[in-house]
C-alpha positions as CSV (number, residue, x, y, z in Angstrom):
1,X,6.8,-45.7,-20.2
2,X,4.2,-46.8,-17.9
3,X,1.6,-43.4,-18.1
4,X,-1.1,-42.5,-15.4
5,X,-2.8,-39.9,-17.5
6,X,-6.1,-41.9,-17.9
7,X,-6.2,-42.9,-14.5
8,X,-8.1,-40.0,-12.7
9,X,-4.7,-38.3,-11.9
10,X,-5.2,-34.8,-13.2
11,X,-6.8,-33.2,-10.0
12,X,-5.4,-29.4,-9.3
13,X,-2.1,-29.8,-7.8
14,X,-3.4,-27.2,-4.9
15,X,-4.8,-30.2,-3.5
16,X,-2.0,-32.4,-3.8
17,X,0.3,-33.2,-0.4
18,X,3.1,-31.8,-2.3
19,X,5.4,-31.6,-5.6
20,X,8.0,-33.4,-6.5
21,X,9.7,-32.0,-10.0
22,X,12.8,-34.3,-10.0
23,X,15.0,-34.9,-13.0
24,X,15.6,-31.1,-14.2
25,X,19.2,-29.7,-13.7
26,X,20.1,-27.0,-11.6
27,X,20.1,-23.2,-12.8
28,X,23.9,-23.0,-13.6
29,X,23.9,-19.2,-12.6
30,X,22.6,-16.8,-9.9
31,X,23.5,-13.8,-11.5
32,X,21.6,-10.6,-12.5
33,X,21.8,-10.6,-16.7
34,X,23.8,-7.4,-17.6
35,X,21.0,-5.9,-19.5
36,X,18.8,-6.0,-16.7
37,X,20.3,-3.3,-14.6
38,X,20.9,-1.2,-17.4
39,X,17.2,0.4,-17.5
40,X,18.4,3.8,-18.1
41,X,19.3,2.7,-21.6
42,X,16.3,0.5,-22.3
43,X,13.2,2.2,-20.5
44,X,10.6,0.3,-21.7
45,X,11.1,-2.4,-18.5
46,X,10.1,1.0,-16.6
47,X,6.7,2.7,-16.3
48,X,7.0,6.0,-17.8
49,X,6.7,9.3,-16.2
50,X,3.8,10.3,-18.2
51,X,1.6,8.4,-16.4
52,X,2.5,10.1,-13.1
53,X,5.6,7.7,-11.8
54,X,9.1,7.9,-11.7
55,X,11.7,6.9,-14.4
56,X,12.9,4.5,-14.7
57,X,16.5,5.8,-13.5
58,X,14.8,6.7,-10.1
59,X,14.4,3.0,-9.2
60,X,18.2,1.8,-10.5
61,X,20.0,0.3,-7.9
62,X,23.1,2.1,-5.8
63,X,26.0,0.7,-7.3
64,X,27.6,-1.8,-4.7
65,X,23.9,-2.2,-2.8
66,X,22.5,-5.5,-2.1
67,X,19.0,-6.6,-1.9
68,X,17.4,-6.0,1.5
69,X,15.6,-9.6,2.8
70,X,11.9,-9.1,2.7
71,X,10.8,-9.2,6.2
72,X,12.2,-12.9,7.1
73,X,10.2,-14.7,9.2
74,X,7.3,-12.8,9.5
75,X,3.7,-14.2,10.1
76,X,1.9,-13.9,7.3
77,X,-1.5,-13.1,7.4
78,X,-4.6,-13.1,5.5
79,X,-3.6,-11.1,2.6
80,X,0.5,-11.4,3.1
81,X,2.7,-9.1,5.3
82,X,3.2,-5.5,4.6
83,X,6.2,-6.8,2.7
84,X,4.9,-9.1,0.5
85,X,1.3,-9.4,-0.2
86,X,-1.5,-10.8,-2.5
87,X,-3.5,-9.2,-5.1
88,X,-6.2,-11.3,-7.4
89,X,-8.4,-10.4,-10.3
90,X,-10.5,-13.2,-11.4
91,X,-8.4,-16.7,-11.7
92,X,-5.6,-14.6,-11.9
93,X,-3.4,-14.1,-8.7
94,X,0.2,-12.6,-8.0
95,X,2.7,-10.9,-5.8
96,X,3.3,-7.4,-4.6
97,X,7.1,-6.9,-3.3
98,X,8.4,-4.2,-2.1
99,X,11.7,-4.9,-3.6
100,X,12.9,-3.9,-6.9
101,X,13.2,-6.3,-9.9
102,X,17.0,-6.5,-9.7
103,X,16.8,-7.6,-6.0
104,X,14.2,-10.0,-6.9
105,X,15.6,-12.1,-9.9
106,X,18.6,-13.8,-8.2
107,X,15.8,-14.9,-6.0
108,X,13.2,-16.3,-8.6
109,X,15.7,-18.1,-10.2
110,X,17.4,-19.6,-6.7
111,X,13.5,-20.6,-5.9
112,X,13.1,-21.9,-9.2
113,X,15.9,-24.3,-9.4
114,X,15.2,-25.4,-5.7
115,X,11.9,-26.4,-7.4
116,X,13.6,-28.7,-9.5
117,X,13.6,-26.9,-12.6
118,X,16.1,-25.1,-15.3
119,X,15.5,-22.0,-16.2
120,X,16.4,-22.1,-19.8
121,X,14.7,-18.0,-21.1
122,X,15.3,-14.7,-19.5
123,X,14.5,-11.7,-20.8
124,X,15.2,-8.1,-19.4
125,X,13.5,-6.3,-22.1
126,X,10.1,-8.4,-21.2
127,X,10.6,-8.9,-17.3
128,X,10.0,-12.8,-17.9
129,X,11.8,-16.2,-16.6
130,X,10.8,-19.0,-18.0
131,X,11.4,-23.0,-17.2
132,X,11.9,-26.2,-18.7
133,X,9.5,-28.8,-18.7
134,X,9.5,-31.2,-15.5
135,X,7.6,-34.1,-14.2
136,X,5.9,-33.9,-11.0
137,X,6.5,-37.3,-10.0
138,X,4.0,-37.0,-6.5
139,X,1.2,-37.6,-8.9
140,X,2.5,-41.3,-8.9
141,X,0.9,-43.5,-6.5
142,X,2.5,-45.6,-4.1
143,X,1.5,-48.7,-4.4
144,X,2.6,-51.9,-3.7
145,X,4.2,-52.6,-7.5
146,X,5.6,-49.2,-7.1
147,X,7.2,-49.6,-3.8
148,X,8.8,-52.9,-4.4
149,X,10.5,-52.1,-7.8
150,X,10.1,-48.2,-7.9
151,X,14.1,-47.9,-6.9
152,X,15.4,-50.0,-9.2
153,X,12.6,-49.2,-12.4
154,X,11.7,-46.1,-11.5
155,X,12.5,-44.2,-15.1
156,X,9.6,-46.7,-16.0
157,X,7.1,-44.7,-14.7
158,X,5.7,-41.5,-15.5
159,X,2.4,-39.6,-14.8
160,X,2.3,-38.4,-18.8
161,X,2.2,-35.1,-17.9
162,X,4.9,-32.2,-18.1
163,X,4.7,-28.8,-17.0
164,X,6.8,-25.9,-17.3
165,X,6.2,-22.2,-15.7
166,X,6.6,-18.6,-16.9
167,X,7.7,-16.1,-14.2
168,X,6.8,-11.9,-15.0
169,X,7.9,-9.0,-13.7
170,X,6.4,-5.8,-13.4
171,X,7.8,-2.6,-12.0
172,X,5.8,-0.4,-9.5
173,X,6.5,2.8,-8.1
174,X,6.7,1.1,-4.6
175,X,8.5,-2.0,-5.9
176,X,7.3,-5.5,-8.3
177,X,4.6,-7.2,-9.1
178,X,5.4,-11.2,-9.7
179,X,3.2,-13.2,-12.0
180,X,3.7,-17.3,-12.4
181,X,1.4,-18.5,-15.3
182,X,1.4,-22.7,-16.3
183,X,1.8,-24.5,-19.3
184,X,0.5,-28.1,-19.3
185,X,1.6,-30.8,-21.8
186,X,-0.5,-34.5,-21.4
187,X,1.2,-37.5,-23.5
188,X,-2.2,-39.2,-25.4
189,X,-2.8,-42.8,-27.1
190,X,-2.9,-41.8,-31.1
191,X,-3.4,-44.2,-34.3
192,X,-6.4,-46.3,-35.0
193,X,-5.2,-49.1,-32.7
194,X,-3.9,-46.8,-30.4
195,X,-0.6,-48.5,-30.7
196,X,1.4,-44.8,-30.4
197,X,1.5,-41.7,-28.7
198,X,1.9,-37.9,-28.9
199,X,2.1,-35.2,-27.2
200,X,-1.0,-32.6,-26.6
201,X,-1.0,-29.6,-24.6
202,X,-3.7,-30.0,-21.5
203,X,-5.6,-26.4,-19.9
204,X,-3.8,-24.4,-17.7
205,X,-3.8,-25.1,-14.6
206,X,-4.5,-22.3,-11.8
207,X,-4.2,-24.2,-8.9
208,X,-0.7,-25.2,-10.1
209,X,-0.1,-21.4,-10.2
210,X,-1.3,-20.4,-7.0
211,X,0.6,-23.4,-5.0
212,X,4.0,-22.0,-6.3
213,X,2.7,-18.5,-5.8
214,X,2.5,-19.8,-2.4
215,X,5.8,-21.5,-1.9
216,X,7.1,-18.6,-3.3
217,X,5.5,-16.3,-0.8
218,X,6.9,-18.3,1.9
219,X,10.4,-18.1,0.5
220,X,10.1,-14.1,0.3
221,X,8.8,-13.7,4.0
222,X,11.1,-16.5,5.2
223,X,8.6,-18.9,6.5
224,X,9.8,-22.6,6.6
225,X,5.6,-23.5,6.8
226,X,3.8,-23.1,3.5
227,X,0.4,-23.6,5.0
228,X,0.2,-20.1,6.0
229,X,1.2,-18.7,2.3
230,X,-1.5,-21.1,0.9
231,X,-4.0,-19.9,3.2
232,X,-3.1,-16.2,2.6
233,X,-3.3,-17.1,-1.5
234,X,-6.1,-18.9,-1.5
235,X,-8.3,-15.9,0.6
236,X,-6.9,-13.2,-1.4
237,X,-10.2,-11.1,-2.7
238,X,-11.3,-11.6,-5.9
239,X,-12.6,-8.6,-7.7
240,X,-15.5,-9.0,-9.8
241,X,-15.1,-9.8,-13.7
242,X,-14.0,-6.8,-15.4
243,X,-14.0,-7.8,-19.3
244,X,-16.1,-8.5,-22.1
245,X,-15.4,-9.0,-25.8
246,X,-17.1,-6.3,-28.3
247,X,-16.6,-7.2,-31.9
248,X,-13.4,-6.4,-32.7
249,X,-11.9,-5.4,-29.2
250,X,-12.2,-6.6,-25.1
251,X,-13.3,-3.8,-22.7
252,X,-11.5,-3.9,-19.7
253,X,-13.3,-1.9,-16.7
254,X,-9.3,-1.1,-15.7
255,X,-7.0,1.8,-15.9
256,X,-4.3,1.4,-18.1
257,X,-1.5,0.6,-15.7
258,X,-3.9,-2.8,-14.1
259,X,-4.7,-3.9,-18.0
260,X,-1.5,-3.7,-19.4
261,X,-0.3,-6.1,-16.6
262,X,-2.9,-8.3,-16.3
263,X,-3.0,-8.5,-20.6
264,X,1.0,-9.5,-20.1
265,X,-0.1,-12.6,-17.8
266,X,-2.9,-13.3,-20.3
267,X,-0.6,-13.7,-23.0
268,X,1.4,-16.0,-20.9
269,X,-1.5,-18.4,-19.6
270,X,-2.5,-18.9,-23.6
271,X,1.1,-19.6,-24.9
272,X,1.9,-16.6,-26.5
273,X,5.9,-15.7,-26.9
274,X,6.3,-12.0,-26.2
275,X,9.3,-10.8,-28.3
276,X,8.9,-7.2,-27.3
277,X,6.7,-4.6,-25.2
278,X,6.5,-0.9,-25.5
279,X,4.8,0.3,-22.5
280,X,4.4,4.1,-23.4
281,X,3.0,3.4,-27.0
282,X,0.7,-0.2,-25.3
283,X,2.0,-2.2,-27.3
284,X,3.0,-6.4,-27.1
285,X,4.5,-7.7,-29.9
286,X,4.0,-11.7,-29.8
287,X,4.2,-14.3,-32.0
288,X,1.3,-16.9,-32.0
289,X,0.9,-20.8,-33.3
290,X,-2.3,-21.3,-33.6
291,X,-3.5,-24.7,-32.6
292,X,-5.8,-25.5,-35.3
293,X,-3.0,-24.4,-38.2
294,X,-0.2,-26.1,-36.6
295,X,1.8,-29.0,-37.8
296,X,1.0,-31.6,-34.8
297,X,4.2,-33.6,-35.0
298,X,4.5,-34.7,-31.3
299,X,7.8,-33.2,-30.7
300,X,6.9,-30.8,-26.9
301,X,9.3,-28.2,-27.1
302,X,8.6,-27.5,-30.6
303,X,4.8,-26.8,-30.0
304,X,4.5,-26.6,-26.2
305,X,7.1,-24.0,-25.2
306,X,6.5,-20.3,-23.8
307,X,10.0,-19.4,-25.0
308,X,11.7,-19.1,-29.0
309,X,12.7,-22.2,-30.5
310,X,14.0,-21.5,-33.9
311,X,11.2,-24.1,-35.6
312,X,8.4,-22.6,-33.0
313,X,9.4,-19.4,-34.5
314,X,9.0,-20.3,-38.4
315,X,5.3,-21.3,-37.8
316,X,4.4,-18.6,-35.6
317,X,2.7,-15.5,-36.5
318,X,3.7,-12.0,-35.7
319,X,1.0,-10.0,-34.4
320,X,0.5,-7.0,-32.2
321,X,-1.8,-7.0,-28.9
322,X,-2.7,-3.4,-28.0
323,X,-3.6,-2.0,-24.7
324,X,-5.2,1.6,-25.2
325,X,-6.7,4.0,-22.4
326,X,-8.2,8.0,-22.8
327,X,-6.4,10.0,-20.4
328,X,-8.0,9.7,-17.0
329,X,-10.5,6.9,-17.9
330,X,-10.9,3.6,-16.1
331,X,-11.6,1.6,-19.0
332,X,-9.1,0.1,-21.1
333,X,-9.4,-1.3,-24.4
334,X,-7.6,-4.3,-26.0
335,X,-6.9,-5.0,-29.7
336,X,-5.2,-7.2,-32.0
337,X,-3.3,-6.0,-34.7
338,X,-1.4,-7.2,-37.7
339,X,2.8,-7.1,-37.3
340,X,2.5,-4.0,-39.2
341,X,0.2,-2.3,-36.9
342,X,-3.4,-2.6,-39.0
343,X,-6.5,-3.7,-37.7
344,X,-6.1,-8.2,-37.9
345,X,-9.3,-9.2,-39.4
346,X,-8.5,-12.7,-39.4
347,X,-10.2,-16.0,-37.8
348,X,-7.3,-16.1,-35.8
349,X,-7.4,-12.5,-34.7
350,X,-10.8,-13.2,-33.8
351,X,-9.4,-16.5,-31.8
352,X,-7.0,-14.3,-30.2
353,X,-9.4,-11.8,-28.7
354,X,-11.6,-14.8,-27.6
355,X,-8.7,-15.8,-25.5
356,X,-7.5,-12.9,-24.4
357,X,-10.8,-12.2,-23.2
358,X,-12.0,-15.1,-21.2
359,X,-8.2,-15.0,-19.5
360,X,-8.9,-11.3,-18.3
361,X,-12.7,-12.6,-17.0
């Protein structure tokens, strides 16, 4: 394949005319997954009523209700509607709906797939969607070459590049928080004569983030114009950084409720795979690759992916990321632990806090 990695093409996407993820299948299904709207059973997916809030039984949908359109076609404003607006904490932005997570997820994935992608993970038990990887295909330039045999050769090209995207959840007493954190893949010239090539993931990218925060905003308010969204996301106030890594631990100046959300996107943006939360005790339970231990064989989904491939799985390590708050205090404080629950001492539980706490800066 002809690759445009090396050719100054890796400029945020925010800045980009549009995206054009082509190639990825449609979402076969629309529907809510069973388990989903079954949160009596499973309340973890709910914030508990010992932190002043409802159960998670108070927000379960009416049997036989549908989910009510979120202000359609209103103008959207600096910060959103009263419907649907935006919230930011350092490079970290998201969503605030005043719709439940049931109404919401036929809509995420419907907007995902009309974004060109598969959704190929869904989780009720962690509140997150998660794509396939896709091409955006805008980052190829038109020129002349391109124009006159682009139909007929067009598989030749590629920008070397692959993304895929992680949507969260997160209750609220008033409705849900919606998170979108990147993954980045960049295909890279390897061997002494640079005669082969590999892939390697490539940083995050925010701007990526916030334009389908936008396009997703626009969807949710029913604007056809995504200027306005992109305007409201990129004004949305940024709060000053709130976190700082102390030996063993990261200080969040955040009540618990703020911290254990924004340590969830965290542990998206840096590639973690959640396998399990439990909100009442603050406790992720993830499974980690670390770069610098890992086989680099090449293959993307093996390395590259949010989600649980079987071989991903058999190199990963368990650990446990916990999110800890005194009653009443504004600070929070975030730990790593070993799977079974001791203090990690590690280099890599070191690595992990690192991480964790320039994502939460």
């Amino acid at each position: 394949m002809v690759s445009l990695s090396g050719c100054g093409m890796i400029s945020s996407v925010i800045q980009q005319d549009k995206l054009d993820y082509r190639g990825a299948k449609k979402a076969a299904s629309l529907d809510v997954p069973p388990d989903l709207t079954q949160l009596e059973r499973d309340n973890r997916y709910a914030i508990p009523e010992t932190r002043g809030v409802a159960s998670a039984s108070t927000y379960q949908q009416p049997k036989g209700t549908t989910a009510a359109p979120v202000a359609g076609g209103q103008p959207i404003g600096a910060n959103g509607t009263d419907a649907v607006r935006v919230e930011r904490s350092g490079n970290q932005r998201w969503l605030v709906v005043n719709q439940t997570p049931e109404q919401l997820w036929p809509q995420l994935k419907q907007f995902w797939a009309d974004s060109g992608f598969t959704v190929i993970n869904e989780s009720a038990v962690t509140g997150t969607m998660e794509t396939d990887w896709a091409e955006n295909r805008s980052k190829i330039p038109q020129d002349f070459i391109r124009q006159s045999i682009g139909k007929v050769f067009d598989s030749l090209y590629s920008t070397g590049e692959r993304d895929k995207f992680r949507t969260r959840l997160e209750r609220t007493a008033n409705g849900t928080e919606i998170y979108i954190s990147h993954r980045g893949a960049e295909e890279v010239l390897v061997g002494s004569q640079k005669d082969s090539t590999t892939w390697t993931t490539r940083a995050n990218d925010p701007g990526l983030e916030a334009q389908f925060l936008s396009r997703l905003l626009a969807k949710l308010t029913g604007v056809a114009d995504v200027k306005p969204a992109e305007a409201a996301v990129a004004a949305a106030p940024q709060a000053p950084q709130n976190a700082k890594l102390l030996g063993d631990s990261v200080e969040v100046a955040e009540g618990f409720d703020r911290a254990w959300r924004r340590v969830g996107l965290a542990l998206d943006r840096v590639g973690f795979t959640v396998e399990d939360r439990d909100r009442v005790q603050g406790v992720y339970f993830v499974r980690y690759v670390d770069p610098d231990l890992a086989e680099k064989d090449g293959f993307l989904s093996k390395l590259f992916s949010f989600g649980s491939s079987s071989d991903k799985a058999k190199e990963a390590q368990r650990f446990r990321v916990a999110v800890k708050t005194e009653a009443g205090a504004t600070v929070s404080k975030v730990t790593v632990q070993s799977n079974d629950g001791k203090p990690e001492t590690s280099p890599t539980g070191a690595k992990i806090l690192k991480l964790l706490s320039d994502e939460l800066k």
